[in-house]
N, C-alpha and C positions, 0 to 999 in steps of 0.2 A: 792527657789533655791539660794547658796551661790554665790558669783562672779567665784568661782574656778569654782565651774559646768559651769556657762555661759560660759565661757572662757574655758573649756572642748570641750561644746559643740559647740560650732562655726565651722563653717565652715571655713575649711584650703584654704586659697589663695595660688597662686603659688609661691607669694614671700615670704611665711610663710613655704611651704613644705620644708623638707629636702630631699625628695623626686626628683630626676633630671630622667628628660628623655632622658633615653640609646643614645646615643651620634652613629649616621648610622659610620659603619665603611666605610674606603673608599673602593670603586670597584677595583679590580688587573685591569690592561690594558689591552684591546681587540686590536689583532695589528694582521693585517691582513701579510700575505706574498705571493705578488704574485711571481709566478715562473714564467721567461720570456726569459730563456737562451737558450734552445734549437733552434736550426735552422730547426729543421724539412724537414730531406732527402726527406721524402716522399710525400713534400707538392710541394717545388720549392727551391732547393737548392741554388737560387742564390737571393731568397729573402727571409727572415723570414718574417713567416705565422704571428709573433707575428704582424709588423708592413703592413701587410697587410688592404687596407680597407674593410670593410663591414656595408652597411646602412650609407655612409657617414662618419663612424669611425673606424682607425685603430683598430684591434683588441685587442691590450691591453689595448686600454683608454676605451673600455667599461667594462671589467672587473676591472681596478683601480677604475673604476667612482660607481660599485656597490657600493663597499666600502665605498668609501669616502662618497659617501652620507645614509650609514647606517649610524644612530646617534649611533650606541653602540660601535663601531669600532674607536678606539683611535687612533691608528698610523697605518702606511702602510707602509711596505719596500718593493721592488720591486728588483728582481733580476734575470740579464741581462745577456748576450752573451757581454764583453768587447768590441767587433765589434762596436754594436748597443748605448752602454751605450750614448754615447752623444745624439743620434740620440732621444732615447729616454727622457732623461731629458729633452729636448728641449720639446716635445708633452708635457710634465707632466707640464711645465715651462706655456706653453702656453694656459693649461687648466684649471691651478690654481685650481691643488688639491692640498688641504690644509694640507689635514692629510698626505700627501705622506712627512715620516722624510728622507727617503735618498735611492738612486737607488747602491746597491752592483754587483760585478759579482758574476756571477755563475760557474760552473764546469763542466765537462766535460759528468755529469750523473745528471738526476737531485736528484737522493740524494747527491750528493756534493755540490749542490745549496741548498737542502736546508740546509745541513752541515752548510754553509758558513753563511745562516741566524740565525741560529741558534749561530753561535761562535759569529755573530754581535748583537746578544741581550745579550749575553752572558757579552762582553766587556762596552754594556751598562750598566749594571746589573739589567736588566729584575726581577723582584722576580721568585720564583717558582710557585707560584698559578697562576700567568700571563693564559690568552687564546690565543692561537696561533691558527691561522687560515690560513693554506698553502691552495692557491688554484693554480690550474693552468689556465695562464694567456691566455689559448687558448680554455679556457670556457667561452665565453665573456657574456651567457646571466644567471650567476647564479643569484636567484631570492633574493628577500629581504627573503623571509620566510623560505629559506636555509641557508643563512646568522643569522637570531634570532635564525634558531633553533638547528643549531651550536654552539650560544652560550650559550643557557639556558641547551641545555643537558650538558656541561661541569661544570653544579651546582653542577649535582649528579654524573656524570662519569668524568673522568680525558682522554678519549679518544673519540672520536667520527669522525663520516665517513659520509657525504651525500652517499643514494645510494638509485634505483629504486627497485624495485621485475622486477624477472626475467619472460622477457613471453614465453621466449624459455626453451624449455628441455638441460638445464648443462652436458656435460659430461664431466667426469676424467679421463684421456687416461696414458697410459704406451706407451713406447717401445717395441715393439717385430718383431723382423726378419725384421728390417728395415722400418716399419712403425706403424702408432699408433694406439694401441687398444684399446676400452672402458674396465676401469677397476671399473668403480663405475657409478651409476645415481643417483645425489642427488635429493631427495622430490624438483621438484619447490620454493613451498612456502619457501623452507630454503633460496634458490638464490636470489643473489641481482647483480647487476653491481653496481661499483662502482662510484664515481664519487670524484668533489671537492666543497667546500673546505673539507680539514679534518681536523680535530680541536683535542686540545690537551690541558692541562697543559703545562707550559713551561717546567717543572720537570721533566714531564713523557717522552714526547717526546726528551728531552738533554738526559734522564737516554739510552733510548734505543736507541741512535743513537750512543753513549757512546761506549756501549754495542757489538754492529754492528760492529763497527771500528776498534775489534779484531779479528774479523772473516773474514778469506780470503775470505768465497765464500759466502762475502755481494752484493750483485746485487739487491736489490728490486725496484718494477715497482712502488710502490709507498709508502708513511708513514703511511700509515695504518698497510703496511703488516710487516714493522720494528717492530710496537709497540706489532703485535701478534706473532711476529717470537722469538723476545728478550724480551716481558713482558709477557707472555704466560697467566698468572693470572690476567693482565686488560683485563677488558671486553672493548669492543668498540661499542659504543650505534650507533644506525643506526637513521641518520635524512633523513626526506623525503625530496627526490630530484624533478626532472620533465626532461622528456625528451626532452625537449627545454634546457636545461642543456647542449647544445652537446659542444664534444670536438672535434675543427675543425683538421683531420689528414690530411687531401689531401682535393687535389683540388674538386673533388665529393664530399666536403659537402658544397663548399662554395653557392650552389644553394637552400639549406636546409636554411643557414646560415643566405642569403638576407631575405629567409620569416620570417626567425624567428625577424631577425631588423625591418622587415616591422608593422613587427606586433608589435614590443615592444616601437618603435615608435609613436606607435597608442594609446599604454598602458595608457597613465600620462592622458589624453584626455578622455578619458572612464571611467576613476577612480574618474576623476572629477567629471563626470556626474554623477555616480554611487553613491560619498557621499552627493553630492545636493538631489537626490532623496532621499537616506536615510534620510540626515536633514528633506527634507521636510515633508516627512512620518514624523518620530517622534515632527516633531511639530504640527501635526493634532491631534485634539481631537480623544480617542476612537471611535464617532461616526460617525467622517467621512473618517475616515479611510477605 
């Protein structure tokens, strides 16, 4: 065998390759928004619901607090009732979330809250592939795995919605003669309620709210229904919610509310337990197991 074959045939080192391994691009930023403006007529008009306690915590710091302690969730903007803004920096100040970049107001609907986030990522220059994740901030117990999976469906969809299946029969009612008639029964299995967060490209979401802002008779109850009203051709992928998931409206749910803290309370303690045992198991031999 000549020298040329030897040296053919050698084995390539990596500092001999020309060869480089593909360089990870970086991740777009996961940047949560909570909505916190509303006053809530129907709750106690002379105190917003947001800074009400429950389980020992006002009700927005456990909704910021989801967040901030999801690891995939880059920044947090928070947006308020101008009223409250100090009242609340103060809570965020004092609980030392990290990721919370800045508390804005909001508007008078909450699509003009979230307008207003939206123009404020806008002037930071957010890119477009960004995740955006609106949730509302009077959803205090959304879970981590609404949260992931929020963000993993916006790999493959550019819109996405937490929401439950329906256990009631949906009806679609008309006008007639002064009150309302069934004009349609949709199949159950198609029904969902809705919930938050709802997640988006930063693109898709600025395109159709864009979009909205031409139209007099823009009123939507939430960004879901923007992205289907004005992008008709995005799909919006459905992530599984939980009905612990509630959205505190009145005072009747704050007694739902306490057990759901009671209980979430209890959660970090039982999950502890739960992966000791797991370790433990997986460190036993097959045969003692």
């Amino acid at each position: 065998m000549s020298e040329n074959d030897e040296n053919h045939n050698a084995p390539v080192t990596p500092a001999q390759s020309s060869v480089q391994e593909p360089a990870h691009e970086p991740q777009p930023p996961v940047v949560a928004v909570v909505l916190a403006a509303g006053f809530g007529t129907r709750f106690d008009p002379a105190n917003p619901k947001q800074l009400v306690s429950v389980g020992g915590k006002p009700i927005i710091c456990w909704s910021i607090e989801a967040f901030d302690r999801n690891r995939r969730v880059s920044d947090i903007i928070v947006v308020v009732n101008p009223q409250v803004r100090s009242t609340v920096e103060q809570l965020i100040g004092r609980s030392g979330y990290g990721k919370v970049r800045m508390v804005i107001d909001g508007g008078a609907e909450r699509a003009d809250s979230t307008a207003a986030a939206l123009d404020t990522l806008a002037r930071a220059g957010i890119p477009g592939e960004a995740k955006i994740l609106i949730h509302d901030a009077v959803r205090p117990f959304v879970e981590q795995s609404a949260i992931d999976g929020s963000i993993d469906a916006l790999d493959r969809f550019s819109a996405a919605t937490v929401a439950i299946p329906s256990t009631d029969t949906v009806l679609l009612t008309v006008d007639r003669d002064g009150r309302k008639v069934v004009r349609n029964v949709p199949d159950r299995p198609d029904t969902f309620r809705a919930q938050t967060p709802q997640s988006f490209r930063y693109a898709t979401i600025r395109r159709a709210y864009e979009l909205a802002a031409a139209d007099p008779d823009f009123h939507p109850t939430d960004d879901t229904r923007v992205v289907v009203d004005y992008l008709p051709d995005e799909p919006v992928a459905i992530v599984a919610g939980a009905e612990t998931n509630l959205k505190i409206t009145t005072l009747a749910d704050m007694p739902t509310a306490e057990r759901i803290a009671e209980q979430a309370a209890a959660d970090p303690k039982e999950q502890a337990h739960a992966r000791m045992r797991r370790m433990l198991a997986d460190a036993l031999l097959p045969d003692q197991r």
